[in-house]
C-alpha positions as CSV (number, residue, x, y, z in Angstrom):
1,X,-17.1,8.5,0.8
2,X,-16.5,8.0,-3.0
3,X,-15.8,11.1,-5.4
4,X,-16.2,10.8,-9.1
5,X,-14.9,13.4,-10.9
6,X,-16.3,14.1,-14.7
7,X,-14.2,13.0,-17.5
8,X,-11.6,15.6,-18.3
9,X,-11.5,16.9,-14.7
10,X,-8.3,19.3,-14.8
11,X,-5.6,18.1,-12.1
12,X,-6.0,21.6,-10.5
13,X,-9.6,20.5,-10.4
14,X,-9.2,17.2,-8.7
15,X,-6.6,18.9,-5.9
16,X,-9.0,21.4,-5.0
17,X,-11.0,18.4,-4.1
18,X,-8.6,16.3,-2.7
19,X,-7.4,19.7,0.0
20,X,-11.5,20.0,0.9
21,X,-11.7,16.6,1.8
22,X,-8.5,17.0,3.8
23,X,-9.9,20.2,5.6
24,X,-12.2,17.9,6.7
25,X,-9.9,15.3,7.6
26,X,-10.3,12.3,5.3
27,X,-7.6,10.5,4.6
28,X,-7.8,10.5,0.7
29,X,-6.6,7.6,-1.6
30,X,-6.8,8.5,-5.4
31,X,-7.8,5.5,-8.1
32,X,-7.3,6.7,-11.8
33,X,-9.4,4.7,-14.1
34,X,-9.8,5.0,-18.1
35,X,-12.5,8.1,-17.9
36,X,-12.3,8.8,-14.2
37,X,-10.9,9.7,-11.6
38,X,-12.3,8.1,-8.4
39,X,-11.7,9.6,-4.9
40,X,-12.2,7.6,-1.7
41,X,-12.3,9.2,1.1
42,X,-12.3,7.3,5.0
43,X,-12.4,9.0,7.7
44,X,-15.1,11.5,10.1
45,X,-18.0,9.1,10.8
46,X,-20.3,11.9,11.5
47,X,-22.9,13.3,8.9
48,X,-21.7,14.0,5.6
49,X,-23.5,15.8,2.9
50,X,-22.7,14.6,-0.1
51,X,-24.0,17.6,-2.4
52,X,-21.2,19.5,-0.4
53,X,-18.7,18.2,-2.8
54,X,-20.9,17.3,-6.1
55,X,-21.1,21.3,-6.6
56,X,-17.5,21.6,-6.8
57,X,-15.8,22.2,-10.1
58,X,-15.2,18.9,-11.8
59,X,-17.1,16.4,-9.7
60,X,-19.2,14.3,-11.5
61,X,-21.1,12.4,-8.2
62,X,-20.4,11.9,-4.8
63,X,-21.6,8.7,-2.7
64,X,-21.5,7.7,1.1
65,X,-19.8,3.8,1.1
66,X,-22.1,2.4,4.1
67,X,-19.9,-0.8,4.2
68,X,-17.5,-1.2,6.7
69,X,-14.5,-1.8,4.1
70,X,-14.2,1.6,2.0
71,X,-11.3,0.9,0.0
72,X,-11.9,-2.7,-0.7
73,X,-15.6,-2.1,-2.1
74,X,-16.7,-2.1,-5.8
75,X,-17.4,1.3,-5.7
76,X,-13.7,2.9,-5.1
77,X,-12.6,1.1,-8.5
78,X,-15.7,-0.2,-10.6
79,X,-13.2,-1.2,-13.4
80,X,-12.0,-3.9,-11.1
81,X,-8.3,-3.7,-10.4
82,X,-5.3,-5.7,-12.5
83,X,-1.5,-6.5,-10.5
84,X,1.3,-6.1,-12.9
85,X,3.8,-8.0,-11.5
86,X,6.8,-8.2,-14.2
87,X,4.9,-8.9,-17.4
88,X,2.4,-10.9,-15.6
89,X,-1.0,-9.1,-15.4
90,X,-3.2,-10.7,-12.4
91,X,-7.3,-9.4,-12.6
92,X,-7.4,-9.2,-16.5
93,X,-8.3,-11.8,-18.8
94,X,-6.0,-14.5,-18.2
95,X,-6.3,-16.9,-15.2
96,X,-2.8,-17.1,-13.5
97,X,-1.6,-20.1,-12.0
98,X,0.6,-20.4,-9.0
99,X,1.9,-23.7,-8.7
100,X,4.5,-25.4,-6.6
101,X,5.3,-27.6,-3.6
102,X,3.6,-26.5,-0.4
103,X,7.5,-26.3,1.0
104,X,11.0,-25.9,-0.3
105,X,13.1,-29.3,0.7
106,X,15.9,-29.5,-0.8
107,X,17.4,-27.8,-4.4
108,X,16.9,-30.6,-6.5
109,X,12.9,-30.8,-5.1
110,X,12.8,-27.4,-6.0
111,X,14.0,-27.1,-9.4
112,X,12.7,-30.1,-10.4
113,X,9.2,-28.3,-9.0
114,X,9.4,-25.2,-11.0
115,X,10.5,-27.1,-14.5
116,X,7.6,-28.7,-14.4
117,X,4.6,-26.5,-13.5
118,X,6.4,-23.7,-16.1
119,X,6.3,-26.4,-18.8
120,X,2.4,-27.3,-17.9
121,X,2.1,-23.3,-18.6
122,X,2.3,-21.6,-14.8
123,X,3.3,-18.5,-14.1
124,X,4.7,-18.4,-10.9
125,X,6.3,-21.1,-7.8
126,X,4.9,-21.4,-4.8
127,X,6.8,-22.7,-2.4
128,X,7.2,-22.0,1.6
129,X,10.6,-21.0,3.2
130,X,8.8,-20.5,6.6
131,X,6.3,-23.1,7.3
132,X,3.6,-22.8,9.9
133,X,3.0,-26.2,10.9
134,X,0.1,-26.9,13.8
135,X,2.4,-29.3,15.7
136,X,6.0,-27.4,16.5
137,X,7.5,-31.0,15.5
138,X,6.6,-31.1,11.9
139,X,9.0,-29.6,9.1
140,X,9.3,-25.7,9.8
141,X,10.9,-24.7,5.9
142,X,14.7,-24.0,5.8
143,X,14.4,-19.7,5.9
144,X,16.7,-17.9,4.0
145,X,18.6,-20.6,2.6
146,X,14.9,-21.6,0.7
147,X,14.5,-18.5,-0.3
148,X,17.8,-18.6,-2.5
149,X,16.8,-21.8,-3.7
150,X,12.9,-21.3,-4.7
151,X,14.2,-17.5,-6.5
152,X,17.4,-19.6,-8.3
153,X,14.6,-22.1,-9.5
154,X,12.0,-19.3,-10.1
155,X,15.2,-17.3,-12.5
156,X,16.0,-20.3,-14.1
157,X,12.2,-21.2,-15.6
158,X,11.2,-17.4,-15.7
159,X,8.5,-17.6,-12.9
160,X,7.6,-15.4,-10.4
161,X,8.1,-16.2,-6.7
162,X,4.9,-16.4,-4.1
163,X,6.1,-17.4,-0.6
164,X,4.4,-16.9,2.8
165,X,5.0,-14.1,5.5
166,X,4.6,-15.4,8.4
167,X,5.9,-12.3,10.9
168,X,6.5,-8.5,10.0
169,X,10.3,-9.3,10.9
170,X,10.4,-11.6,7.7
171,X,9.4,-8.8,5.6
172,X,13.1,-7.4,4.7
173,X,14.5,-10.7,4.2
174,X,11.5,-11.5,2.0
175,X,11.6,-8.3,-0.3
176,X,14.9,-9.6,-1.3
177,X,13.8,-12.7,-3.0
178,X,9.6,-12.6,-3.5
179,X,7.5,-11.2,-6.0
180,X,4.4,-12.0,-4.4
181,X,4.1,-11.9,-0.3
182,X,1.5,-14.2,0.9
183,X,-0.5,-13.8,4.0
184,X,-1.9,-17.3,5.1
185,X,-5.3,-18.3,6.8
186,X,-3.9,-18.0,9.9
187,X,-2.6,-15.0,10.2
188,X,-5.5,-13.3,8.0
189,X,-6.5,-11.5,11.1
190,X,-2.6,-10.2,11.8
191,X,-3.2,-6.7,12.4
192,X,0.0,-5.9,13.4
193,X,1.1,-8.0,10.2
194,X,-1.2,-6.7,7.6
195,X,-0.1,-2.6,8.8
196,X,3.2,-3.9,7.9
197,X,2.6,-4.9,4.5
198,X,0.6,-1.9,3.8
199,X,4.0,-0.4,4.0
200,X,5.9,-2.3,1.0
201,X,5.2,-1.9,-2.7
202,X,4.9,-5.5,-3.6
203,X,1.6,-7.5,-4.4
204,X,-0.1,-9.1,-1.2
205,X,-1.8,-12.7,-1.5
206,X,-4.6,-12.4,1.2
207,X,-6.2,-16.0,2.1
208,X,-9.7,-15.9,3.6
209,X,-9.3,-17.5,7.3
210,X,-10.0,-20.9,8.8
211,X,-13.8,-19.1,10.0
212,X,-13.4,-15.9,8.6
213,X,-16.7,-14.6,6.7
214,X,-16.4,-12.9,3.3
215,X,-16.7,-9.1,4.7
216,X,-13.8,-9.7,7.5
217,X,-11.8,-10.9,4.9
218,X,-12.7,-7.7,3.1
219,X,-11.8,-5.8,6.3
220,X,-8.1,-7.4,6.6
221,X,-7.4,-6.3,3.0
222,X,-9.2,-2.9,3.8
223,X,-6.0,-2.8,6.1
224,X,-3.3,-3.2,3.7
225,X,-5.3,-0.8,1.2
226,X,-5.6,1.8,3.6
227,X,-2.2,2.3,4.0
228,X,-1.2,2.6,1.2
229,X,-0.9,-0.8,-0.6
230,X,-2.9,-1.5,-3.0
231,X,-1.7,-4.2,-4.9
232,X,-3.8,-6.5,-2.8
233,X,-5.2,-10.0,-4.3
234,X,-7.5,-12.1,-2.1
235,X,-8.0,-16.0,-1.8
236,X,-10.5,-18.8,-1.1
237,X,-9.1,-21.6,0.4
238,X,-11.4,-23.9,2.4
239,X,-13.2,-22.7,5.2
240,X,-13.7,-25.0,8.5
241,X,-17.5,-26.5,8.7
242,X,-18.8,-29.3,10.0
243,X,-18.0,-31.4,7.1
244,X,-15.3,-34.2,8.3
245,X,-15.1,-35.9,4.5
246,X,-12.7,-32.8,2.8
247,X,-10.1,-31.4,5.2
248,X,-12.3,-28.1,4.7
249,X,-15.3,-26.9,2.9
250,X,-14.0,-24.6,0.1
251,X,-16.6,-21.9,-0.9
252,X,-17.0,-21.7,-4.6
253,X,-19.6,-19.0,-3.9
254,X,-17.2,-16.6,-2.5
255,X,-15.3,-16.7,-5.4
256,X,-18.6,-14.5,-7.3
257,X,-19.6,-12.9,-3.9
258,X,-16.6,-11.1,-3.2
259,X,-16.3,-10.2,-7.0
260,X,-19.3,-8.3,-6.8
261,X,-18.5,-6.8,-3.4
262,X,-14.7,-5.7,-4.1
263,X,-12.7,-4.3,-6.7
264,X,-9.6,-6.4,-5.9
265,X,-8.5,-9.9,-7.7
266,X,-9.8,-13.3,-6.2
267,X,-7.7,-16.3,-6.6
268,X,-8.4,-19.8,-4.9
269,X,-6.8,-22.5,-3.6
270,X,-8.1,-26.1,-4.6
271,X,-5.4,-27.6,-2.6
272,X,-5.9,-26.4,1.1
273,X,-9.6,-26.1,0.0
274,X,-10.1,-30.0,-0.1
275,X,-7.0,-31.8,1.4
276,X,-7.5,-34.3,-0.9
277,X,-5.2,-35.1,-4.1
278,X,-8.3,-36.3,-6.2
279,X,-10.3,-33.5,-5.3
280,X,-7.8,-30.6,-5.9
281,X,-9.1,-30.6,-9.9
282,X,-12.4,-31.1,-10.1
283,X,-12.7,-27.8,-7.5
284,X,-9.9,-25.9,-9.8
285,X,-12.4,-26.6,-12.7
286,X,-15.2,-25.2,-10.6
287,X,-13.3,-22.1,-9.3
288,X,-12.3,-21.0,-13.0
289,X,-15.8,-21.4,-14.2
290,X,-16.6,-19.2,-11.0
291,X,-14.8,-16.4,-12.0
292,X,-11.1,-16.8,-10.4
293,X,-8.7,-14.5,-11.5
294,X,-5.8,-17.1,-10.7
295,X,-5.2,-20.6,-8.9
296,X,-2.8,-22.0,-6.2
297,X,-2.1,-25.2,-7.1
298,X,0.6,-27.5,-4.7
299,X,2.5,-29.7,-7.0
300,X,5.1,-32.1,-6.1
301,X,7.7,-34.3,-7.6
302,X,7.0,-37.2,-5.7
303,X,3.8,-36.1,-3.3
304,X,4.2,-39.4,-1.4
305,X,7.1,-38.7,0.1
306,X,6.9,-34.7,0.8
307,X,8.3,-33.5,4.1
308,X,4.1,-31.1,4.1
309,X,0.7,-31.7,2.8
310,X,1.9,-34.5,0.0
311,X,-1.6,-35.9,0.1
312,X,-2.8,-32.6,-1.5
313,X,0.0,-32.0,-3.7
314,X,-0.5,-32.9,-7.8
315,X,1.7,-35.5,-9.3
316,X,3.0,-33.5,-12.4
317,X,1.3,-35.4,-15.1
318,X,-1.7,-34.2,-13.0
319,X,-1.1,-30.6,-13.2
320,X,-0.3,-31.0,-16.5
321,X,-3.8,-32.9,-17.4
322,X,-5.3,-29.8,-15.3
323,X,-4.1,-27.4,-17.4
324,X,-5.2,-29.0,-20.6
325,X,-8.6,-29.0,-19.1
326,X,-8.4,-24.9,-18.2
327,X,-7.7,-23.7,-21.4
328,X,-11.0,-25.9,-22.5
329,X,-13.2,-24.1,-19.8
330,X,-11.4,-20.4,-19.8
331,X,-12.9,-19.3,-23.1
332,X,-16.0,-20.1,-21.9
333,X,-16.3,-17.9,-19.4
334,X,-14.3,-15.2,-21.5
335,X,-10.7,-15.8,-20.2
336,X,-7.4,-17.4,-21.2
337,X,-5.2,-19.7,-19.1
């Protein structure tokens, strides 16, 4: 259930809301926006009237959310919500881009990485310190130790850091050294994971599964937001079909759907989303003119011989061309790269 209360709604106003929809035991998350404040309430499934609440003192309109993800949905925050992480603003007008290696190797990789996609004009590394690999002989990431080196790189070319979580033990170690805590495809579906992360109050970079639809990715974010997280960014990356040419089927359309359908930021991912090094920019082009609040790029010093996924990884030169061509397309669809 969503509360809007009128513009100028005293706070003693809005808390004699907030303690009726506790009496009736909703678990209450508060969204503030430029005229109003929004209420959303999730919990008793039973009947609800909703003129119950819109003859209280200083509520504007109240409306039953039929949709399974309450917090997630449009509704709760019309405005659309914008991350601040440092000075770096991730909803709003600019398209961020997150660009990196797809794993940290060595410290000379690494700071050679983030030199280069900061000079093309990115934001932030990306760069994994725990790698989840689908054979248990390929490169796992170097832990800890990458950590230090992908924040010493970040420091030095005033980036942020965007790593992947893979388990809800990693999560101290990680707070130490990321900015941004990434939840891959695979582990989308993490419960246990994702109640974790509600917990912290650092950004979370939600990818959309291998096979998940759009509304269950919706769901997995509705688990971070509902407790209590709400910096919460989602992701397209390439969704398994039964298309053998790209390594997966990336879904442009997602990128609008789930801007219409949520509140929260939508990035995507070009790189897992094909597979393919000549692909990754034409479907970075495509995404931005889709509406994508920000990009994951992989970039690598010398693709052919990375240690993970060098044949989807950018040459620099070719990030740098990319990003030439973004701030061509950004104003056209209103933004700035």
């Amino acid at each position: 259930m969503i509360v809007v209360m009128e513009e100028g709604a005293t706070e003693a106003q809005i808390q004699a809301v907030i303690d009726r929809m506790v009496e009736m035991e909703f678990s209450v998350h508060r969204s503030t926006g430029m005229v109003h404040t929004v209420l959303g309430g999730v919990g008793p499934e039973g009947e609800i009237d909703p003129t119950g609440f819109e003859v209280l003192e200083g509520v504007k309109e109240c409306h039953r959310i039929m949709s399974a993800y309450k917090l997630a949905n449009r509704h709760f925050k019309p405005q659309g919500t914008v991350i601040k992480v440092g000075n770096i603003e991730i909803g709003g007008p600019r398209v961020v881009i997150m660009a990196g290696p797809c794993s940290v190797e060595n410290r000379e990789q690494i700071l050679r990485s983030a030199g280069q996609v900061a000079q093309a004009g990115a934001v932030a590394i990306r760069g994994g310190a725990f790698k989840p690999r689908s054979s248990p002989y390929s490169f796992q990431g170097l832990g800890e130790a990458g950590l230090q080196m992908l924040r010493q790189a970040a420091d030095a070319n005033g980036l942020l850091v965007v790593s992947e979580v893979m388990d809800a033990s990693q999560i101290p170690l990680m707070l130490q050294y990321v900015d941004v805590l990434q939840v891959g495809a695979r582990n989308m579906q993490n419960f246990n994971l994702l109640k974790e992360l509600a917990k912290i109050r650092k950004p979370v970079l939600l990818k959309r599964g291998i096979a998940a639809t759009v509304e269950e990715l919706l769901l997995s974010a509705e688990y971070i937001l509902s407790g209590g997280n709400y910096d919460v960014m989602l992701c397209e990356r390439g969704i398994r079909t039964f298309e053998t040419s790209t390594r997966n089927t990336m879904d442009i359309s997602a990128i609008p759907t789930v801007k219409k359908l949520s509140h929260l930021p939508m990035l995507a991912d070009p790189s897992h989303g094909t597979g393919r090094r000549d692909r990754v920019i034409p479907m970075a082009r495509a995404a931005v003119a889709a509406g994508a609040d920000g990009l994951l790029v992989e970039v690598h010093p010398d693709p052919d011989r990375a240690l993970s996924d060098g044949a989807q990884s950018l040459r620099p030169e070719q990030f740098a061309e990319l990003m030439e061509q973004l701030r061509i397309i950004a104003p056209a669809v209103g933004r700035t790269v």
